[in-house]
C-alpha angles and dihedrals in degrees: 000000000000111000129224109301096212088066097060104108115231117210134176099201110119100228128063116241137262110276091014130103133207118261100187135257114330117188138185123191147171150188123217133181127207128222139227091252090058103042090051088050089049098047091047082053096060082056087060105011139205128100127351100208089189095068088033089057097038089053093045090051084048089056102042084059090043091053092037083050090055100046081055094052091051100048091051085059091054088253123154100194140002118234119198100026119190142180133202123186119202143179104245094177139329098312098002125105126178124212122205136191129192155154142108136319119224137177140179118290116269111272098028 
């Protein structure tokens, strides 16, 4: 049975840690779209500038399901946490930015 992929604990250092093993690459990602709300109220914020909290949100909320994807990923695999978490953020298309999550799955050592 999986268990529940919020409890799986995220961490950026680079090693696995004592008494753990490596499971292999887990991975989240998504795809968002912009609208054209969005994109007037962006473009009447470069007149003025500072921060466009639609797209900050929009990128926030791209993140959150990449991260949510990966955990997934990794309880599917048995892990229990995720060491070396990264992210990466890309143009697709016009409008269009993809968020990706990713390191490596690790457990506890067989036996323990």
């Amino acid at each position: 049975m999986m268990s529940d992929p919020k409890n799986i604990a995220l961490i950026s250092i680079e090693s696995v840690p004592d008494g753990m093993r490596p499971l292999g690459l887990v991975r989240g990602s998504t795809a968002r779209s912009r609208n054209i709300a969005r994109d007037i109220t962006a473009g009447l914020k470069n007149l003025v500038g500072g921060e466009v909290t639609s797209y900050t949100k929009l990128m926030a909320d791209a993140r959150e399901e990449a991260i949510y994807r990966m955990q997934e990923d990794a309880a599917r695999m048995g892990a229990t946490m995720v060491v070396g978490v990264r992210f990466a953020s890309s143009m697709v298309s016009q409008g269009v930015s993809e968020m990706v999550a990713w390191g490596t799955a690790v457990g506890p050592m067989d036996g323990q």
